[in-house]
C-alpha positions as CSV (number, residue, x, y, z in Angstrom):
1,X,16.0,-15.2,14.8
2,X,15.3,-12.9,11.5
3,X,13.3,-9.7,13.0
4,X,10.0,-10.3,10.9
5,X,8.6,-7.4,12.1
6,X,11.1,-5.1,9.6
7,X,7.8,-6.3,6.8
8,X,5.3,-4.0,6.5
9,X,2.1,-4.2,4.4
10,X,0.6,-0.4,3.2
11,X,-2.8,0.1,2.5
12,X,-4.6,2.8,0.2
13,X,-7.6,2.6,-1.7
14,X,-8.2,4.8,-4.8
15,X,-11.5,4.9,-6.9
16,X,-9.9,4.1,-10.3
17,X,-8.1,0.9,-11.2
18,X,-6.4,3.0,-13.3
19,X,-4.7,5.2,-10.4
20,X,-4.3,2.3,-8.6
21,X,-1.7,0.3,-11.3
22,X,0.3,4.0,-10.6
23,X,0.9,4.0,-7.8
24,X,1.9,0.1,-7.9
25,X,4.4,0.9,-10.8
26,X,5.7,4.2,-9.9
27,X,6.5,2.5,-6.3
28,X,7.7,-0.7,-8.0
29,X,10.2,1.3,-10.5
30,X,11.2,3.3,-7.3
31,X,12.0,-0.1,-5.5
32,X,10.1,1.0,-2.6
33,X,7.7,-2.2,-2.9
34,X,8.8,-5.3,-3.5
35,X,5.0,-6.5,-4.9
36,X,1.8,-4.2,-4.8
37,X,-1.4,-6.5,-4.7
38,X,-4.5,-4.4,-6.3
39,X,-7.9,-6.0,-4.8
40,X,-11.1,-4.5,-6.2
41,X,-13.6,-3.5,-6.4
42,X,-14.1,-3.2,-2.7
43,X,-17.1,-1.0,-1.0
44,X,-15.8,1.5,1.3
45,X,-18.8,3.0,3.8
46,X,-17.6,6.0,5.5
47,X,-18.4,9.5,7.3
48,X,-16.9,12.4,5.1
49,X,-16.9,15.9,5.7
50,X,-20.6,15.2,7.6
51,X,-22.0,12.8,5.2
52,X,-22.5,9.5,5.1
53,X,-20.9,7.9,1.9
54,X,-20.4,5.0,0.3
55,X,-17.9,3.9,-2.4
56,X,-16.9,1.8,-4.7
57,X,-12.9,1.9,-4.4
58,X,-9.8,-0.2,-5.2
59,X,-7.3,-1.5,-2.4
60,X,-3.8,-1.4,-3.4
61,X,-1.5,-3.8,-0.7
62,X,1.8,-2.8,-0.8
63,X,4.4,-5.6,0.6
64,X,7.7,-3.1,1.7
65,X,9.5,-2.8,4.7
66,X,9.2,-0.8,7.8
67,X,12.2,1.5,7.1
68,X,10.7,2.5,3.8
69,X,7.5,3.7,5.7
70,X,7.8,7.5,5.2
71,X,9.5,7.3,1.5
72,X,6.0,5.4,0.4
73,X,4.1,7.8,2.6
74,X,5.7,10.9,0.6
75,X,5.4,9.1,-2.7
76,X,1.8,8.0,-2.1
77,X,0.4,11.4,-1.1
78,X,2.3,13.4,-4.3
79,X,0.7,11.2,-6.9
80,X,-2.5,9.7,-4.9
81,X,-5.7,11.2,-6.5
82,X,-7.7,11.8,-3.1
83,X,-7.6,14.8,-0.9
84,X,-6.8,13.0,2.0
85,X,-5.9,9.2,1.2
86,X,-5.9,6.7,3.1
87,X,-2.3,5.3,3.9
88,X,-1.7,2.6,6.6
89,X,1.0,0.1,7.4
90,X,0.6,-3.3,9.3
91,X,3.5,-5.1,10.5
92,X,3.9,-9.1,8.8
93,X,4.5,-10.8,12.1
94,X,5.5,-13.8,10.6
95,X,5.7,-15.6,6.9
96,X,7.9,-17.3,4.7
97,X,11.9,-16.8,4.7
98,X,12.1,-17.2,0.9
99,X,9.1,-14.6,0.1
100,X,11.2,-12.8,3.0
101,X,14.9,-13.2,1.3
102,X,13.1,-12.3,-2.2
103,X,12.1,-9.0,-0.5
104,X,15.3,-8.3,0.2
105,X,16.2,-8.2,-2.9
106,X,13.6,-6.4,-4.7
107,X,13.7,-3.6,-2.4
């Protein structure tokens, strides 16, 4: 049985679309994403620094794998525009062995 847990997704959010297509190329060139998925515009309500704010932000998905993890963390922070950015990953528990395979060799 193929260990789908190896597929991670990454999340960040960014306020431009603009830094958002960044960081999707600059990982994409680096082969540390296989596909970046750039949702927007999303509303992000949060507590910062005290204050309540609110947001109007873009999400960038990043499909990857596990073992990659710190390499995106390290290349997300030097080039992501916020003072402390939001970077998560969530495991891909299952999906399809071709989109799987085609990871493989993107990455």
């Amino acid at each position: 049985m193929e260990n789908k847990s190896k597929y991670i997704q990454i999340l960040t959010t960014v306020l431009r679309m603009e830094d958002a297509e960044r960081i999707a190329k600059i990982l994409l060139r680096q082969k540390l994403s296989a596909c970046t998925q750039i949702i927007g515009p999303i509303i992000s309500v949060y507590r910062w620094k005290g204050k309540m704010e609110k947001s109007q932000e873009w999400l960038c998905v990043v499909k990857t794998k596990k073992n990659l993890y710190k390499t995106i963390e390290k290349a997300i922070k030097n080039i992501h525009p916020y003072e402390l950015p939001e970077i998560i990953a969530v495991p891909i528990i299952e999906g399809n062995k071709d989109y799987f395979q085609w990871m493989d060799k993107e990455l």
